[in-house]
N, C-alpha and C positions, 0 to 999 in steps of 0.2 A: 504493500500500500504506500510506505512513505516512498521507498525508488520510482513509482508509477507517478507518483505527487510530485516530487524534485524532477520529471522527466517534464512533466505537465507546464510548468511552473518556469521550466526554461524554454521551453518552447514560447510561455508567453511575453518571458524578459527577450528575447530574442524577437517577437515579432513586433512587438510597442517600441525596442529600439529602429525597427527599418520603418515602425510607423511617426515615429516623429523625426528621423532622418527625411522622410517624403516632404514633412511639414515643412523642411526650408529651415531646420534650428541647429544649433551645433551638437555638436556627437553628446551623446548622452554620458554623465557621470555616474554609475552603480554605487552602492555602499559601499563602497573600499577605501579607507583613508588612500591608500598609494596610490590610487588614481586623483586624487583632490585636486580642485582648482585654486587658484591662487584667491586667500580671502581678504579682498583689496575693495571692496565696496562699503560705504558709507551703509547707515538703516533708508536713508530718506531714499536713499541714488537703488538699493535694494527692494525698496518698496516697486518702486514708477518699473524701473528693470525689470523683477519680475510679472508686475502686473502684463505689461505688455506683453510678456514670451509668453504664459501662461494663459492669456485670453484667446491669444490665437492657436490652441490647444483643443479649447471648450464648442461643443457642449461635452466632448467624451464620451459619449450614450454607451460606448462597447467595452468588454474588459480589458480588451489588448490596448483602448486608445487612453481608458483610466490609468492603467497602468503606466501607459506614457507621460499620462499628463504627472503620475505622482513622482516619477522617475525625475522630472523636468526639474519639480518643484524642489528636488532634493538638490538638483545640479546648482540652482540658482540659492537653496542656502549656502552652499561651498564657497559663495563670494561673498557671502555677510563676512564683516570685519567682525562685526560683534554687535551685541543690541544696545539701543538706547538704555539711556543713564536709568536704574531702576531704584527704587530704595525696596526693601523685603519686609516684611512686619516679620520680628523675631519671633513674635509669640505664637504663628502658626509653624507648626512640623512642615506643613506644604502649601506653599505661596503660589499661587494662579491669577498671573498678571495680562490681562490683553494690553498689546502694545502696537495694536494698528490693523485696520479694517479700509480692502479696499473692495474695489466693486468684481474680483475673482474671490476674493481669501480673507482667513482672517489669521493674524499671528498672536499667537501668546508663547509668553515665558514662562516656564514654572521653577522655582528654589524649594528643593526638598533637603532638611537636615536628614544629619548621619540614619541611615537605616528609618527613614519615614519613607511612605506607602502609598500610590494613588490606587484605589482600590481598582479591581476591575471593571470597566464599561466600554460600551460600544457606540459606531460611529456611523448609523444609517446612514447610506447614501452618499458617506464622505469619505475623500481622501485625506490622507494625514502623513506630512513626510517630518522627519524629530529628528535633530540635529542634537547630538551632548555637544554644550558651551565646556564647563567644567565639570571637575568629581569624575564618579561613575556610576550610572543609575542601571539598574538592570530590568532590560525591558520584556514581557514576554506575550506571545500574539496566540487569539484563540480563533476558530470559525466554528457552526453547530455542527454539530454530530448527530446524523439523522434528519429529524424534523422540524421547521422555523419552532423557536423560541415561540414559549407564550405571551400572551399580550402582559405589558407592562403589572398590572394592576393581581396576574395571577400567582396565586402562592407556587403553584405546581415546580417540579423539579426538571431542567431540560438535561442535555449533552453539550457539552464545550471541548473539541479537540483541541488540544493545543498544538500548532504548529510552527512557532521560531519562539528561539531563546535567545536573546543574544545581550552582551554588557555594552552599554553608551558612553564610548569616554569620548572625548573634544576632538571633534568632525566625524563621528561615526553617525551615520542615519539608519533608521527604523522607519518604514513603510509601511499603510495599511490604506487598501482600496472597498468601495461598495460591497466586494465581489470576494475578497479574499482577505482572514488577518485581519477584521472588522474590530475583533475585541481587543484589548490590549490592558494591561498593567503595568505600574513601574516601582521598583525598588531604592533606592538611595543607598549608593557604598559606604564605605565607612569614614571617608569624609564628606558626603555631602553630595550635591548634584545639584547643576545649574542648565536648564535645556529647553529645545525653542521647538514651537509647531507652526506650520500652515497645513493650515486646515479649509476644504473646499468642499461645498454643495456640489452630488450631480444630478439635483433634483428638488424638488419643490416641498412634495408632500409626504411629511415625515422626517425631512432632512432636519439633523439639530434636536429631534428627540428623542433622547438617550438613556439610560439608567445604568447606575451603579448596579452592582450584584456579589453575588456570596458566590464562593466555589468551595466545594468541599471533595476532598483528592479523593477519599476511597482506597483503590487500588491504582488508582493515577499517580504517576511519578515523573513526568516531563514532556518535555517534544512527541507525538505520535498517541499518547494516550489521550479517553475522555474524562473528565473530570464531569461531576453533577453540580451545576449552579441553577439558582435560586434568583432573581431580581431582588433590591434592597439590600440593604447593608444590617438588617436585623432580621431575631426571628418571629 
């Protein structure tokens, strides 16, 4: 199942890079710091820049061209110098700052101290590419297992596979699209963790309503198992 998934999966990073090569944009930069592009851009000169490369991207209606669009979006964090001036409120464990909304995207930053926690939730209909600024936060990405999730509002217990594990230190990206890696969590290492989202609608109705949730391991222990999650953060 997972080699059949990792075949699937390159087939589609492969066909989202020759579809936004078609588009006319510069070669696409994947999650690899050793590919990184030089991070020489201002936030403001970052904003107008990506807005532009990124709209002529959209609407994305298909997985291979969401794909592209979120690949993009990761390319053009690689030129952030670094975000506007923030202050953090110390007294939360995890700080969730928006720091600018254009007519594609919206960016936030978040400050999580040593070992704080964003619980699990997902991202209907949106794409999400996560840059680590500082620290190292440990990210890990879910899709369902089986059958759509139930409506917000029910107790009942679903399947969440979990499909990437990976640590965020400064210029490492995490990707999650409509279609794939919707869910997502993050951890705070042991000093702390400083790191940035665009985040993009491909859609209208639904997009932006999200919920927290419980995950409970069971016999679940990482990458390729399902775990049972619950919506809400109680019981």
């Amino acid at each position: 199942m997972n080699e059949a998934t990792d075949f699937q999966r390159g087939w589609i990073e492969r066909r989202a890079l020759l579809v936004f090569a078609a588009a006319g944009a510069a070669p696409l930069l994947l999650p690899s710091r050793s590919r990184a592009a030089p991070a020489d851009l201002s936030y403001a000169t970052f904003l107008d820049r990506a807005t532009e490369a990124l709209d002529a991207l959209l609407p994305a209606a298909g997985r291979a061209e969401q794909d592209a669009y979120v690949y993009a979006a990761a390319a053009q964090l690689r030129r952030l110098a670094g975000p506007p001036e923030l202050v953090f409120n110390d007294k939360y464990k995890l700080d969730i700052k928006p720091t600018g909304k254009t007519k594609v995207f919206a960016v936030t930053v978040l400050r999580a101290k040593p070992g704080a926690i964003q619980p699990p939730h997902n991202h209907p209909l949106y794409s999400v590419a996560t840059m680590g600024l500082t620290g190292e936060v440990r990210v890990r990405n879910f899709e369902p297992a089986g059958s759509a999730p139930p409506p917000y509002a029910s107790r009942e217990t679903f399947g969440l596979r979990e499909t990437r594990a990976q640590v965020l230190r400064p210029g490492d990206i995490s990707t999650l699209a409509p279609s794939r890696d919707n869910f997502h969590t993050f951890e705070a290492g042991p000093s702390g963790a400083v790191w940035i989202d665009i985040s993009t609608p491909h859609g209208k109705e639904g997009a932006g309503d999200f919920s927290y949730l419980r995950l409970t391991p069971g016999e679940a222990r990482g990458v390729g198992d399902v775990f049972e999650a619950r919506w809400g953060l109680k019981d």
